[in-house]
C-alpha positions as CSV (number, residue, x, y, z in Angstrom):
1,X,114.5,79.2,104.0
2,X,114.2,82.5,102.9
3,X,112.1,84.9,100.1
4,X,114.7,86.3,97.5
5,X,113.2,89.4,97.2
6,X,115.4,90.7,94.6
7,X,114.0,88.4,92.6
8,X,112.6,90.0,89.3
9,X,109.1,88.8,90.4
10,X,108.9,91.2,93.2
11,X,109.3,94.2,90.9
12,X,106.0,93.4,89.3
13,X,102.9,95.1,90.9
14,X,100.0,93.1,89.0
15,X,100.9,89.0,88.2
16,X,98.7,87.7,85.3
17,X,97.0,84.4,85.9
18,X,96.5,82.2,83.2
19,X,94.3,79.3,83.3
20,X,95.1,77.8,79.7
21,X,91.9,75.9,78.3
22,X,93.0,75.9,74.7
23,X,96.5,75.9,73.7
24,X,95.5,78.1,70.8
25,X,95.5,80.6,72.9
26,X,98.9,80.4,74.4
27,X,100.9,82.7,71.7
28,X,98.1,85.6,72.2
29,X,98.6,85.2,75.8
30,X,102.6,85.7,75.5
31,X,102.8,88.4,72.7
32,X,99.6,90.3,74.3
33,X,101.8,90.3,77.4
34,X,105.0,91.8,75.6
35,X,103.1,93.7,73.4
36,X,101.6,95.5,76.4
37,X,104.4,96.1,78.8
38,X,103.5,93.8,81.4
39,X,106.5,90.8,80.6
40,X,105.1,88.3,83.5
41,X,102.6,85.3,83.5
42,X,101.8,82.8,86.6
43,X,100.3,80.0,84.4
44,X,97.6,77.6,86.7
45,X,98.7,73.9,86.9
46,X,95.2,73.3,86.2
47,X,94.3,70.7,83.4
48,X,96.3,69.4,80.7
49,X,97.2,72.7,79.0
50,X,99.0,74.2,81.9
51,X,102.5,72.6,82.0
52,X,102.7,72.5,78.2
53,X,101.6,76.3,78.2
54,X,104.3,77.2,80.6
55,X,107.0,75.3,78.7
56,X,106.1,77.4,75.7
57,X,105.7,80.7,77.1
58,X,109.1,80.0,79.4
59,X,110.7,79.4,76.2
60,X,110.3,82.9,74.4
61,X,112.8,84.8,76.7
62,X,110.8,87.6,76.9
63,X,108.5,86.6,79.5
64,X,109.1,86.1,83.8
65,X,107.0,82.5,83.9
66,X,105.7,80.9,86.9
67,X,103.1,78.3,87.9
68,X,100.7,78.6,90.1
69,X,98.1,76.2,91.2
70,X,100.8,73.9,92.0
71,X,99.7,72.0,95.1
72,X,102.6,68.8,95.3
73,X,106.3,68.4,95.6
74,X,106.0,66.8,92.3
75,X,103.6,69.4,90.0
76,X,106.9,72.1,91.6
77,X,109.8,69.8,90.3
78,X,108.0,69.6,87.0
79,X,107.2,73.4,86.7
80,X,110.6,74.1,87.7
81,X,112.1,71.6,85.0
82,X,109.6,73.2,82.4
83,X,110.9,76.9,83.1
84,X,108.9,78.2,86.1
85,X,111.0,80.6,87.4
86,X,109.1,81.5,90.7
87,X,105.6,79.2,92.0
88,X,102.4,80.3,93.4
89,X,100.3,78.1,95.6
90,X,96.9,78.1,96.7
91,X,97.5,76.8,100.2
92,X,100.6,76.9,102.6
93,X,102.9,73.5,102.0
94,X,106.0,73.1,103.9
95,X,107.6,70.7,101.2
96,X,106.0,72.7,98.7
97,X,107.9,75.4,100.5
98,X,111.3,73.5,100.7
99,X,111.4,72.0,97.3
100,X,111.1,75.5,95.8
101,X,113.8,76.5,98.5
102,X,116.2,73.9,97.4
103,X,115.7,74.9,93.7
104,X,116.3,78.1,94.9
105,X,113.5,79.7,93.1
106,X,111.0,82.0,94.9
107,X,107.3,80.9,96.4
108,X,104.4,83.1,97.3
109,X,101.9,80.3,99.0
110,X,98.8,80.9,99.8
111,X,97.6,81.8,103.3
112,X,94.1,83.1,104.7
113,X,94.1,82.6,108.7
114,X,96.9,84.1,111.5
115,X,97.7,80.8,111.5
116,X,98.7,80.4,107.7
117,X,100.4,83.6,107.8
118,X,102.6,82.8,111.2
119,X,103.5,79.6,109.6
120,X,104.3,81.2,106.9
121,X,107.0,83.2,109.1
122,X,108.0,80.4,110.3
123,X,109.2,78.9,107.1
124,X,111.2,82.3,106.6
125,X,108.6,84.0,104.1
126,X,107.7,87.6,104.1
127,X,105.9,87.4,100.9
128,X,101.9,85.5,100.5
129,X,99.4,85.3,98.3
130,X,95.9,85.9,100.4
131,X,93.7,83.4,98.6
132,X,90.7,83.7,98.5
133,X,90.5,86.8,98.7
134,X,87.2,88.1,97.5
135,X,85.4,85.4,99.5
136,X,86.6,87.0,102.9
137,X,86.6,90.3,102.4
138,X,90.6,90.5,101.5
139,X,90.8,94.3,102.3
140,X,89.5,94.1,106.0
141,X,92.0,91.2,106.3
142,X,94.8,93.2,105.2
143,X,93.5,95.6,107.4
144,X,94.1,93.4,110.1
145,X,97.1,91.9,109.3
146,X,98.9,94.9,108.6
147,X,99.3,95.6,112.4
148,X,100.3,92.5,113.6
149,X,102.6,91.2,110.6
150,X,104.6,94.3,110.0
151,X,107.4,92.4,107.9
152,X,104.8,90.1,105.8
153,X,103.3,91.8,102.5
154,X,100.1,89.9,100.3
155,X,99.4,89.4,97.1
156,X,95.4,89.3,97.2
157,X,94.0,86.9,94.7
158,X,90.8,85.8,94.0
159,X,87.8,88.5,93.4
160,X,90.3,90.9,91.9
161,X,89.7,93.0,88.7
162,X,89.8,96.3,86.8
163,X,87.1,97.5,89.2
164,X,88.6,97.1,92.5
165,X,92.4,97.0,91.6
166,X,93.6,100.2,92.6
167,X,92.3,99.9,95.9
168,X,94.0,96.6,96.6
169,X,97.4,97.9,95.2
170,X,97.1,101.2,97.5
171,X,97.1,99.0,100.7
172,X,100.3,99.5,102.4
173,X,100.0,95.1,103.0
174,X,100.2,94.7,99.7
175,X,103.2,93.9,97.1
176,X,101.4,92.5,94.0
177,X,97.8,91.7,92.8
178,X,96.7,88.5,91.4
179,X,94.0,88.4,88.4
180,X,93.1,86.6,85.5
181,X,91.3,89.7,83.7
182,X,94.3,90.5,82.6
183,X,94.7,87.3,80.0
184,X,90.7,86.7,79.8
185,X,90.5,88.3,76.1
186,X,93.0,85.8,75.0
187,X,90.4,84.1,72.6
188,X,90.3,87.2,70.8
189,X,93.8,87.3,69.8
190,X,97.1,89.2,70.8
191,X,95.7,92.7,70.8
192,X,92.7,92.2,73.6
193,X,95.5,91.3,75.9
194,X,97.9,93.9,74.6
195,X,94.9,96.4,75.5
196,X,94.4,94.9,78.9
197,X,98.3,94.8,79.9
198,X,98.9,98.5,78.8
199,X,95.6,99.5,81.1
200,X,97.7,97.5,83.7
201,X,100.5,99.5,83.4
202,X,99.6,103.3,83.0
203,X,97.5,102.2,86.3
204,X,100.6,101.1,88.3
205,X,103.1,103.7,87.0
């Protein structure tokens, strides 16, 4: 197993997280995205609305679509077969892991403790999520990290936000950010995301 780092994901330095709890909201999520400049989504397996919500948003075309929050073998093949074109997990999952390998679609899993991350390794990934992140003080761990895992690069989520976004993204550990501020003024229509995105975007440009 391997990362497939050329993989459009890996050109994205902020990954929207979208926790769906209405599906009325799905269409402001997707055109707020385009609209914005910031074409990607990781949509949470959590509830009823998430795999229906990924289907959709998969099918524009104009969005890279992922789900995250998938924690089985099972929840994967079905995000796969709905258009999840890369899958976030919460935890570290060797057939997690190997059914995304065999689909041949990229996986950042979550990892908190050197013995996550070396697992991690073992399983030929260079790229994890730190999750929790805000809970453990995800900077100091980076920190840490950085010295001894010199190949690995994180993706902190959990606790991040406008306010401490740019410090996260300056870490030399770190690839991406994880957030769900991005999509959060999805009630309010289209444009609240739009507005959101864009901020995204001048901020990692």
């Amino acid at each position: 197993m391997s990362t497939p780092l050329d993989h459009p994901l890996f050109r994205h330095r902020v990954v929207p997280l979208a926790s769906v709890r209405d599906p009325r909201h799905v269409d402001a999520i997707g055109d707020g995205l385009a609209a914005g400049g910031l074409p990607v989504v990781e949509v949470a397996l959590r509830g009823e609305h998430g795999l229906p919500a990924l289907r959709r948003l998969a099918g524009r075309g104009d969005l890279l679509v992922g789900a995250g929050t998938v924690l089985s073998v099972t929840q994967a093949h079905e995000a796969i077969e709905a258009g999840a074109s890369f899958l976030v997990t919460p935890g570290l999952d060797a057939e997690v892991v190997g059914a995304a390998a065999d689909a041949g679609v990229p996986i950042v899993p979550g990892v908190l403790t050197p013995t996550e991350v070396q697992a991690a390794i073992g399983l030929g990934l260079s790229r994890l999520k730190l999750f929790p992140a805000g809970v453990f003080d995800g900077l100091a761990l980076l920190g840490a990290y950085a010295d001894v895992y010199r190949d690995v690069l994180f993706m902190p989520s959990g606790g991040i936000g406008p306010a401490n976004l740019a410090e996260h993204l300056s870490h030399p550990a770190v690839f991406a950010a994880s957030g769900s501020w991005v999509v959060a003024g999805a009630s309010q229509g289209a444009a609240a995301v739009a507005e959101a995105a864009r901020h995204v975007v001048e901020l990692t440009s």
